[in-house]
KEKE-3310 file (N, C-alpha, C; in steps of 0.2 Angstrom, whole numbers, plus 5000, padded with zeros to 4 digits):
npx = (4986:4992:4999:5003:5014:5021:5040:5049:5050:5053:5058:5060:5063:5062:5077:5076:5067:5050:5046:5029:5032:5039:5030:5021:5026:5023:5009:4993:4993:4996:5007:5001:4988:4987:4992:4983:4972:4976:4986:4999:5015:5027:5032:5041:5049:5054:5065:5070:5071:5063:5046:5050:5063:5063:5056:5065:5076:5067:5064:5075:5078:5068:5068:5083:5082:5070:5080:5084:5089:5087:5084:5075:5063:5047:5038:5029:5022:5017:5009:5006:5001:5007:5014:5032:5031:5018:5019:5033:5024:5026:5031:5039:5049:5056:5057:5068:5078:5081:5088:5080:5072:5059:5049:5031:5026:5018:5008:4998:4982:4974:4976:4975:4971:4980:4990:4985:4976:4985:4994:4980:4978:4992:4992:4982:4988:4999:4993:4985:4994:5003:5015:5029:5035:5033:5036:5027:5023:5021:5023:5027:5026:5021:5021:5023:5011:5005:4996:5004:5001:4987:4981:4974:4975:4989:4998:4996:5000:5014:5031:5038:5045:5035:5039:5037:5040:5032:5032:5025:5020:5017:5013:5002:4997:4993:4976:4965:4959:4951:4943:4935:4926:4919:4913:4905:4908:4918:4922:4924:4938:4949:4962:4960:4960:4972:4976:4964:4959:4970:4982:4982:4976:4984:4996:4995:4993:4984:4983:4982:4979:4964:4952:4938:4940:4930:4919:4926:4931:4920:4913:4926:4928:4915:4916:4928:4925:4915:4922:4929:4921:4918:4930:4934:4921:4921:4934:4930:4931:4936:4936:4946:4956:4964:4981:4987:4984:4986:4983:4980:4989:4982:4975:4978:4964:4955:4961:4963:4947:4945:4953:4943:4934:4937:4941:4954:4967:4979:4990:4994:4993:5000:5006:5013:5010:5012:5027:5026:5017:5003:5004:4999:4998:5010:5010:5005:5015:5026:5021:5021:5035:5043:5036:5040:5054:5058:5053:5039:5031:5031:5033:5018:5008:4992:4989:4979:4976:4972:4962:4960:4954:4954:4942:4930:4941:4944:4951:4955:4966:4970:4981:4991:5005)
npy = (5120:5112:5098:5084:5073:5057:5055:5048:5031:5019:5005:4994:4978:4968:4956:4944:4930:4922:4903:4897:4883:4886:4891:4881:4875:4881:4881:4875:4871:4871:4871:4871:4874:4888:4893:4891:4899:4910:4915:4917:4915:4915:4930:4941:4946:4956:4954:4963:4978:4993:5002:5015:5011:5001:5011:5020:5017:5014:5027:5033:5028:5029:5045:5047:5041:5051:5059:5068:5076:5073:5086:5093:5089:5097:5090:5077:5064:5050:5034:5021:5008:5004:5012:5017:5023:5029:5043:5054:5056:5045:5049:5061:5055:5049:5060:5067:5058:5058:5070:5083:5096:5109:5106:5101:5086:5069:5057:5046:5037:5021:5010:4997:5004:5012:5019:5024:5033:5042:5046:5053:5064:5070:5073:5088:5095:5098:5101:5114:5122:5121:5113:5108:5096:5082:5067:5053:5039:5020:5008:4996:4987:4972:4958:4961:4962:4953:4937:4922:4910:4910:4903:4909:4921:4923:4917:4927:4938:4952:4961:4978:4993:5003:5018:5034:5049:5064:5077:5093:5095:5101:5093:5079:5069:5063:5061:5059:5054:5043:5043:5032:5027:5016:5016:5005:4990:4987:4978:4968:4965:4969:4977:4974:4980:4994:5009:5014:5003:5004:4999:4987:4974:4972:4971:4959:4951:4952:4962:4961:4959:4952:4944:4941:4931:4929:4935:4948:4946:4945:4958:4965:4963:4966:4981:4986:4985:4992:5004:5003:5007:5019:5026:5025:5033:5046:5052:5051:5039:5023:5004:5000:5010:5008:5004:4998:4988:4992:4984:4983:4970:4959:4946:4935:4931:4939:4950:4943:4945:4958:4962:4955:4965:4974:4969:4965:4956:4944:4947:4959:4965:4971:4960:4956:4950:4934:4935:4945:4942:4951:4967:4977:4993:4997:4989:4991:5003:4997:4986:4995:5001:4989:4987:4997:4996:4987:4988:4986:4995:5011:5027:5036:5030:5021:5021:5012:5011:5002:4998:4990:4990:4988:4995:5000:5004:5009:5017:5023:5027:5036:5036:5045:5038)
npz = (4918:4933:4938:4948:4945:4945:4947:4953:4958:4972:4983:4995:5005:5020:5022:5026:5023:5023:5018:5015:5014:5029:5036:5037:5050:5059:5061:5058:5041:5022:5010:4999:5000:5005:4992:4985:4989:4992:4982:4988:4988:4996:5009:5016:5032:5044:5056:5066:5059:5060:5053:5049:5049:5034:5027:5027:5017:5004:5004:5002:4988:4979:4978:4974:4961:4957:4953:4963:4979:4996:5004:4992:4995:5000:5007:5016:5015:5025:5023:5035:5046:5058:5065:5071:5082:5095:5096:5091:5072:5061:5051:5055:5060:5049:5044:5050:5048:5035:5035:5032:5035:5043:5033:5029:5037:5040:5046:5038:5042:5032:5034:5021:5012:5012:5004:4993:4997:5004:4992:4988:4996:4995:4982:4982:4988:4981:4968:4975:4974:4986:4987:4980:4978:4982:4996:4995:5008:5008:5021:5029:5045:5048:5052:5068:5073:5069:5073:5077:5078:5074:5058:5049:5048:5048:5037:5028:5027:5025:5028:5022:5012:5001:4989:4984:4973:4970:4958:4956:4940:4924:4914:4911:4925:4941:4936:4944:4960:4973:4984:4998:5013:5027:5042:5048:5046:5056:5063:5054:5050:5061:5071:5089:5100:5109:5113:5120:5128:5138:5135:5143:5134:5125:5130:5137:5126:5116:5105:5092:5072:5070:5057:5049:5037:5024:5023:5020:5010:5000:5001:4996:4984:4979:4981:4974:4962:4961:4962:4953:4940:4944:4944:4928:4923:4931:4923:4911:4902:4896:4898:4890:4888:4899:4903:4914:4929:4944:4958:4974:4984:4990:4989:4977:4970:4972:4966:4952:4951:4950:4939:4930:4930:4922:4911:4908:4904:4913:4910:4910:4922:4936:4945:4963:4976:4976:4978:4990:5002:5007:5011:5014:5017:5009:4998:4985:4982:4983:4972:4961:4960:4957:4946:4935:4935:4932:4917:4912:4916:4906:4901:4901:4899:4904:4921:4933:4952:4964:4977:4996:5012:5030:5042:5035:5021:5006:4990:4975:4961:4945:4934:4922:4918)
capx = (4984:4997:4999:5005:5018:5027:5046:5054:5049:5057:5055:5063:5060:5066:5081:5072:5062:5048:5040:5023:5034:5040:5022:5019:5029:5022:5002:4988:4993:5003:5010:4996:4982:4989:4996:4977:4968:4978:4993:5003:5022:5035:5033:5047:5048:5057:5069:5072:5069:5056:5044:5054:5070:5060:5055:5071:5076:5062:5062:5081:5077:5064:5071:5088:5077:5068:5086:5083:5091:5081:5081:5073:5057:5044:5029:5032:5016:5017:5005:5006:4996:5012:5021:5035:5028:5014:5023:5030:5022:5033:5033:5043:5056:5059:5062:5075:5084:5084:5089:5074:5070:5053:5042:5025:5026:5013:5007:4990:4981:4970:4975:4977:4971:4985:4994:4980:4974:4990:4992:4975:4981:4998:4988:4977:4994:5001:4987:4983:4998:5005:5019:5032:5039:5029:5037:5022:5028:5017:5027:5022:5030:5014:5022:5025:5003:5001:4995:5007:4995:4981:4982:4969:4977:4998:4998:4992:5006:5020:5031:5040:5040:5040:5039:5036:5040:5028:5032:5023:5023:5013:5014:4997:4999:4988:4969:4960:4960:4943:4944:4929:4926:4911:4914:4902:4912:4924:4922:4928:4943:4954:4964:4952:4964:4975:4977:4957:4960:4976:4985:4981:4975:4990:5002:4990:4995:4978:4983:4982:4975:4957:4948:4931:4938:4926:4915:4929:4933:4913:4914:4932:4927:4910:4916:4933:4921:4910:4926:4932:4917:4919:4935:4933:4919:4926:4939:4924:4936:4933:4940:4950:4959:4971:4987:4991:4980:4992:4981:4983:4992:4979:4974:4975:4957:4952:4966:4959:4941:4944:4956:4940:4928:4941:4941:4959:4973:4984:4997:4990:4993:5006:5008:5020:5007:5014:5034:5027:5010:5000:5011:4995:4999:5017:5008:5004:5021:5030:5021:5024:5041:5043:5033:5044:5062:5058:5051:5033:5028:5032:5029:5012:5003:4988:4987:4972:4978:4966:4963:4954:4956:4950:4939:4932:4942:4944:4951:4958:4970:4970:4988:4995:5012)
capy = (5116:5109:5090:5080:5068:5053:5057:5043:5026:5016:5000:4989:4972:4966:4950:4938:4927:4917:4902:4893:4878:4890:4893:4873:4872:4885:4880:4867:4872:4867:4876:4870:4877:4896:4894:4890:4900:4917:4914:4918:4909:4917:4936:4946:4947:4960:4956:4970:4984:4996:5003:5020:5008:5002:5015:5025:5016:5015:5034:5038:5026:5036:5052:5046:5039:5057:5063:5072:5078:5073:5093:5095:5088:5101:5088:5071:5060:5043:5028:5017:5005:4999:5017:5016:5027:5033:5050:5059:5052:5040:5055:5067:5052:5048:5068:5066:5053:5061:5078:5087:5102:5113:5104:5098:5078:5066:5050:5044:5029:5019:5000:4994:5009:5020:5024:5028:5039:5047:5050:5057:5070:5075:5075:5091:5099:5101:5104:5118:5123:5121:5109:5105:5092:5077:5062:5047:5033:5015:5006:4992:4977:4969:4954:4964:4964:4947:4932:4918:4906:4911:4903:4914:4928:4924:4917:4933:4945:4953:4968:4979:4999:5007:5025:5038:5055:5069:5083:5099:5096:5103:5087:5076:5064:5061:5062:5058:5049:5041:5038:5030:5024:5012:5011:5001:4984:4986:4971:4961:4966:4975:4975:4975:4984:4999:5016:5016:5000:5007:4995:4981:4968:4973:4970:4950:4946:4952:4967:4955:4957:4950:4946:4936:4931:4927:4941:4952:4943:4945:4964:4967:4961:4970:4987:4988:4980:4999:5010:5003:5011:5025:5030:5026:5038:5052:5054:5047:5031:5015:4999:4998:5014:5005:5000:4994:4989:4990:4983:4984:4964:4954:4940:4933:4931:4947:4955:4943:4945:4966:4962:4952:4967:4978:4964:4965:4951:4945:4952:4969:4968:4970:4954:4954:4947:4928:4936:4948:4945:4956:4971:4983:5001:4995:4985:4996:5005:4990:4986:4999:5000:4982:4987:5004:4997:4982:4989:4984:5001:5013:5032:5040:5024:5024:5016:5012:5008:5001:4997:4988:4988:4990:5003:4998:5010:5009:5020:5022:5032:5035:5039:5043:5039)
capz = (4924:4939:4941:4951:4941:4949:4944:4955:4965:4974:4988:5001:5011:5024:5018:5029:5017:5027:5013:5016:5020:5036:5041:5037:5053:5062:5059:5053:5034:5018:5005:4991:5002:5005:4986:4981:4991:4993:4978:4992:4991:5002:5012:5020:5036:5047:5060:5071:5058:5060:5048:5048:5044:5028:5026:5023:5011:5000:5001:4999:4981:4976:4977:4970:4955:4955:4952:4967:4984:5002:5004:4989:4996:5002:5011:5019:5017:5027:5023:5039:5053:5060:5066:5076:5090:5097:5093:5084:5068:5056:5046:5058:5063:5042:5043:5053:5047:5027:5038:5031:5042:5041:5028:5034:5038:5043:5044:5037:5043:5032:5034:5016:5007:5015:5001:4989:5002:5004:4986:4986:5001:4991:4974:4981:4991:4974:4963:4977:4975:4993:4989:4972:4977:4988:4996:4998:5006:5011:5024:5036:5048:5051:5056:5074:5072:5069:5080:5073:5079:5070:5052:5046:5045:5049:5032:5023:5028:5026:5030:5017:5010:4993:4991:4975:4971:4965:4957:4950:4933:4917:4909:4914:4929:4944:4933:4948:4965:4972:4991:5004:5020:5030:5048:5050:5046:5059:5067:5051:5050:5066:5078:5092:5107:5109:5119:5123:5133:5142:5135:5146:5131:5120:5135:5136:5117:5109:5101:5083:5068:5066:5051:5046:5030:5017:5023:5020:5002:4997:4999:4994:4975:4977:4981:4970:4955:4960:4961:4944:4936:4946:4941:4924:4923:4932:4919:4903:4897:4893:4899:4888:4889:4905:4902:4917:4934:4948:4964:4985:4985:4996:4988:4972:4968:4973:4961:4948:4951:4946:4930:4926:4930:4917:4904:4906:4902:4916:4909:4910:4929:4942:4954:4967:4979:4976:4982:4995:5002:5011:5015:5017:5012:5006:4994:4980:4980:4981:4963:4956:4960:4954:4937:4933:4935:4927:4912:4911:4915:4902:4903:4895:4898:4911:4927:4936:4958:4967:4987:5000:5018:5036:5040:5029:5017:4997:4985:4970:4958:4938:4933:4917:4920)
cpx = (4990:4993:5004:5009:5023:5035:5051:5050:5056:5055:5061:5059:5066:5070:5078:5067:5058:5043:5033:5027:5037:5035:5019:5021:5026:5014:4998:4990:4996:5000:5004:4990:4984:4988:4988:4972:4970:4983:4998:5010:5027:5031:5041:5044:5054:5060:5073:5072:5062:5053:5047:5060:5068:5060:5059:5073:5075:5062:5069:5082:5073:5068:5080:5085:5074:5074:5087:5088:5087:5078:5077:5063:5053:5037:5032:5024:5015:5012:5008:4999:5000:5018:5025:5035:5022:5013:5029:5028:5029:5034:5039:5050:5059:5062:5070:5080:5086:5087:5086:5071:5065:5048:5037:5026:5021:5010:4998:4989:4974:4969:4978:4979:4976:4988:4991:4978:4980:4993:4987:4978:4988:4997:4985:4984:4997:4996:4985:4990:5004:5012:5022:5034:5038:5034:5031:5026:5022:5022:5025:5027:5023:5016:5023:5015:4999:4998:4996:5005:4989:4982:4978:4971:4988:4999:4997:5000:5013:5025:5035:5037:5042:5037:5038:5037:5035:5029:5028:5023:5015:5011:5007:5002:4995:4982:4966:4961:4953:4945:4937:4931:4919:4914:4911:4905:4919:4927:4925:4932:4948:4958:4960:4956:4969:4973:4970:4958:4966:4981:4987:4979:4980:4995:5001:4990:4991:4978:4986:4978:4968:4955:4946:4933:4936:4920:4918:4931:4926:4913:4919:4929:4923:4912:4923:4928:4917:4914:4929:4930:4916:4924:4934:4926:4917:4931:4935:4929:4932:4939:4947:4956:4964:4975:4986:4984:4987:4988:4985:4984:4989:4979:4975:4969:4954:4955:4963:4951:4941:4949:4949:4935:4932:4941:4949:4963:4975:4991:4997:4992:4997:5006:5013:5015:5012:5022:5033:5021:5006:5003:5006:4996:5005:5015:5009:5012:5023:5028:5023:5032:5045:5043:5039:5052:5062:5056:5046:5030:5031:5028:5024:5007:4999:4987:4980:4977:4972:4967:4958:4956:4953:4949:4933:4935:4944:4946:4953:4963:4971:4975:4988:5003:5018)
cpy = (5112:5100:5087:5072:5063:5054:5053:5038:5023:5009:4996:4983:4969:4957:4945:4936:4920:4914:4900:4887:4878:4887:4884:4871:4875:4882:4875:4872:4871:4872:4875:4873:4886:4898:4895:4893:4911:4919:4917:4911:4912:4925:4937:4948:4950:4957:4958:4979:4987:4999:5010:5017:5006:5007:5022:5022:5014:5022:5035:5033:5030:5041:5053:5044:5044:5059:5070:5072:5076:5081:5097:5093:5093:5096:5081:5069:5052:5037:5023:5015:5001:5007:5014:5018:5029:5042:5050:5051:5048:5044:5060:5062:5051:5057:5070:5063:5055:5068:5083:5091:5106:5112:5101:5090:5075:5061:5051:5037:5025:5012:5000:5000:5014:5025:5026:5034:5045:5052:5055:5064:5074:5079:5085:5095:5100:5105:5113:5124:5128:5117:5108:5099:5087:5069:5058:5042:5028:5011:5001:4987:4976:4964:4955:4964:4957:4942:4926:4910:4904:4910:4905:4921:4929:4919:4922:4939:4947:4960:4969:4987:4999:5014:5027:5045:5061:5074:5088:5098:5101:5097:5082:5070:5060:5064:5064:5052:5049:5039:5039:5028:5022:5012:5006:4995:4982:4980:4964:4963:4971:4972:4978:4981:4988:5002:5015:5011:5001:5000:4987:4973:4967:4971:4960:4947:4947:4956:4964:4958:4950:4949:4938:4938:4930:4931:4946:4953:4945:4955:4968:4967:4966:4979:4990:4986:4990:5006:5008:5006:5017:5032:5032:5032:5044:5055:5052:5043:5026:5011:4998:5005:5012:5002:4995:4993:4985:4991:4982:4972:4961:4947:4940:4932:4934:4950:4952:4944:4956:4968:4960:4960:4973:4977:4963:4959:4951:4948:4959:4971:4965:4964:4954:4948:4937:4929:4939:4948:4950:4961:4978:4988:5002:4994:4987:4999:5000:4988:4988:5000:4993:4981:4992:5003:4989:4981:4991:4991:5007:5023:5036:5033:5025:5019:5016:5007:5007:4998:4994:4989:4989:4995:5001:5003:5006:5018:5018:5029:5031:5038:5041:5045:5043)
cpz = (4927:4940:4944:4948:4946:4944:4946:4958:4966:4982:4991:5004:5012:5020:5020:5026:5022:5020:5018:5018:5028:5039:5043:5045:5060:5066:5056:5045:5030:5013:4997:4996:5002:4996:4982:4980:4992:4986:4980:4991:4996:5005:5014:5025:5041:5055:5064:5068:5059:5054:5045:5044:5036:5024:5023:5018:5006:4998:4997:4990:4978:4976:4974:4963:4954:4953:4956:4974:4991:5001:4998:4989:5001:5008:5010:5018:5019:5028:5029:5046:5058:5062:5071:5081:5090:5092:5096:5080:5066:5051:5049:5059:5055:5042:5044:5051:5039:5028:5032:5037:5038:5037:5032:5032:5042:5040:5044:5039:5039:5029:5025:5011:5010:5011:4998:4995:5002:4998:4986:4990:4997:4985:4975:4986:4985:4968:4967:4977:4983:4993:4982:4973:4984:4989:4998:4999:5011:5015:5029:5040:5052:5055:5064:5077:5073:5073:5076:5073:5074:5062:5046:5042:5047:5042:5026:5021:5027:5028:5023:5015:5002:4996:4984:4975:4967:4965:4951:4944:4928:4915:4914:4921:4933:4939:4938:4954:4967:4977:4996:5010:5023:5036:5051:5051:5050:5061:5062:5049:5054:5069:5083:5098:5106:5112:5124:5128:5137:5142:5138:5141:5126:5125:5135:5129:5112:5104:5095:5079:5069:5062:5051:5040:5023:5019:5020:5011:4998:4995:4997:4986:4974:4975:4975:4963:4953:4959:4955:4941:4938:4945:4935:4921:4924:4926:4909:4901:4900:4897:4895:4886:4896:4904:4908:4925:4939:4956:4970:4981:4990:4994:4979:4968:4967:4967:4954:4944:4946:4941:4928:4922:4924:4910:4903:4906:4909:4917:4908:4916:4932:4948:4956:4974:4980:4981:4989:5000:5004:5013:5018:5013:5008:4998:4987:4980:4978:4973:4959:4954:4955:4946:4933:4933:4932:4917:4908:4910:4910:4903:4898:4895:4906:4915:4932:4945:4959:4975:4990:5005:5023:5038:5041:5025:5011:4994:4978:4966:4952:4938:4926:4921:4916)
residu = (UNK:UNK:UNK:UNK:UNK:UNK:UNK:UNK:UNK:UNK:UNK:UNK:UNK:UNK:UNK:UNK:UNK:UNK:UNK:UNK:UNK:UNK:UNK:UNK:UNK:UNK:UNK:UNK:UNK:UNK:UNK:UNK:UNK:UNK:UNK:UNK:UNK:UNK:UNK:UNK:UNK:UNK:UNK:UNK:UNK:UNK:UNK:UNK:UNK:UNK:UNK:UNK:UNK:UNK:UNK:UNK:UNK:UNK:UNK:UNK:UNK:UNK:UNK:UNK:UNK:UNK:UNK:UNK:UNK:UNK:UNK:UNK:UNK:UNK:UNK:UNK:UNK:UNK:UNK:UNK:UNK:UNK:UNK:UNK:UNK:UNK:UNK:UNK:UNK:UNK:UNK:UNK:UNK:UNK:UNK:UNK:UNK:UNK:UNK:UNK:UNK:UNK:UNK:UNK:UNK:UNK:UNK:UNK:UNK:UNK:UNK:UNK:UNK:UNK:UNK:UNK:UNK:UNK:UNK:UNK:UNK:UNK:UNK:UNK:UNK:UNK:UNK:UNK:UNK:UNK:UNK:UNK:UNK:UNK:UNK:UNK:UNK:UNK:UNK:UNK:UNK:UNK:UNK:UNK:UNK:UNK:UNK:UNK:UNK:UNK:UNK:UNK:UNK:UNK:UNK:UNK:UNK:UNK:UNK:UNK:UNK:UNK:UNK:UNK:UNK:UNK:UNK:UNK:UNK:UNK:UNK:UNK:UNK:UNK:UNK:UNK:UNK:UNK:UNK:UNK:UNK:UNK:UNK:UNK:UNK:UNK:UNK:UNK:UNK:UNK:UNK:UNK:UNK:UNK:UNK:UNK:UNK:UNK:UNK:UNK:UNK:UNK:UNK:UNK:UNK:UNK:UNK:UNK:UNK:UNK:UNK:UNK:UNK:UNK:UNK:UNK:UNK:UNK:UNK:UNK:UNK:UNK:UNK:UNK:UNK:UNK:UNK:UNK:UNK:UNK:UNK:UNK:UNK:UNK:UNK:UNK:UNK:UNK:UNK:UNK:UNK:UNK:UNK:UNK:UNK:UNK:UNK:UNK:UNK:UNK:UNK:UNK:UNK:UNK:UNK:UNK:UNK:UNK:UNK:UNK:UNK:UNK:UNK:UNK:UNK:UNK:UNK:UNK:UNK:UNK:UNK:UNK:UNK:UNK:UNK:UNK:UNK:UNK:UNK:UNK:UNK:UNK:UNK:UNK:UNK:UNK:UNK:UNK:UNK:UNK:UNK:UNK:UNK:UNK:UNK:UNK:UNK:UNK:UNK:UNK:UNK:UNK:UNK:UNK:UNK:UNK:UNK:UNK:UNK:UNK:UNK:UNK:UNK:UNK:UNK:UNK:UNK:UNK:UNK:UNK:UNK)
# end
């Protein structure tokens, strides 16, 4: 059987460090309320790059960390809510920039869960064996989304890419991905304006991020609580079969609410949430990458990702690493 094995990450954020005492300056807020309520201390925030910029170099880490060449990559798959254009994708302009010519590239959008999504998409191009050698990359500059105003949600965010390599292998890797969608819940959490309005509310400042967050927070725990058990008995394991839980970085309470629904340790789980906040579809890579060049992560031990975001979308993915 072909699986789909991660064989390089890699991530970037922007130099520009904005803390809670920033935002104190910005907004009605103080650094013990964010810290208490999100375990947000600092983001990264982008000054003048775009999420392609990020972007490229998170990939060209990964794919140096595969012990790979850009041209050895067959399938470009980009996590983003933040592209640089309309069109082409941020998948066709990252091609360009690694001078990658004639492999299929293209961007997904699914807010938080982007990358898991994206994963899931690459997982089923190698397994079908349409592709040996996948770049996935989650990339965001939210802060260009924000409303710097609103201390609801300019608190929350930040920008920032990582990236991963899959290659072909024999050797077990991807077990199984697990991805959903409700549009019904649009309304609590979008940005409410774009193309369909001809750009006129977007051009007026509204084109922000939204979110009713304690509706958001009720069914974020609910539904990740429902795909934990979901994964887990897809692949028949037990809780206690996960090394590691390497969740989408929204909040801290959310991330400890589905350690608890695991029975796992803190220490069992990747947080960057406190260095990076909300980075969206970044989020997840960005962990990983975090977890695997610092040691934590170790190869043959299993991950469980997990995801929330607007949509609503959720997935997940069981790794052995």
């Amino acid at each position: 059987m072909t699986y789909a094995r991660i064989v390089g990450t890699g991530s970037y954020l922007p130099e520009n460090v904005m803390t809670n005492q920033d935002l104190e300056k910005l907004v009605d807020t103080t650094d013990q309320w964010i810290r208490e309520r999100t375990g947000i201390e600092r983001r990264h925030i982008s000054t003048g790059e775009t999420t392609v910029d990020l972007a490229e170099q998170a990939a060209r880490r990964a794919i140096d960390a595969a012990g790979l060449s850009p041209r050895d990559i067959d399938l470009i798959v980009f996590a983003t809510s933040t592209p640089d254009k309309i069109f082409p994708s941020s998948a066709c302009i990252l091609q360009a920039r690694l001078d990658i010519h004639g492999c299929p590239a293209f961007d997904i959008q699914a807010v938080c869960s982007g990358f898991v999504y994206a994963l899931s998409v690459a997982d089923k191009f190698i397994k079908t064996g349409s592709s040996k050698k996948v770049l996935v990359i989650g990339a965001e500059v939210f802060s260009k989304i924000i409303n710097w105003q609103d201390r609801g949600t300019c608190i929350l965010f930040g920008d920032g890419a990582g990236a991963v390599v899959l290659e072909a292998s024999e050797e077990t890797g991807i077990l199984s991905t697990h991805i959903h969608s409700d549009g019904q819940y649009e309304d609590l959490l979008r940005v409410p304006y774009g193309i369909g309005d001809g750009f006129d509310q977007v051009r007026a400042g509204k084109g922000t991020v939204e979110m009713k967050g304690n509706e958001v927070f009720k069914i974020a725990v609910n539904t990740l609580g429902q795909i934990v058990d979901e994964t887990l008995l897809a692949n028949n394991m037990t809780k206690t079969d996960i090394d590691w839980l390497v969740p989408h970085q929204a909040n801290i309470r959310i991330i400890k609410a589905t350690a608890r629904k695991l029975r796992m340790s803190m220490d069992q789980v990747v947080v960057t949430v406190n260095e990076h906040g909300n980075t969206s579809a970044a989020s997840i890579p960005l962990a990983l990458d975090a977890a695997v060049r610092d040691g934590r992560i170790q190869r043959d031990q299993i991950l469980l990702l997990e995801a929330f975001g607007g949509g609503f979308t959720w997935g997940s993915a069981l790794i052995r690493y």
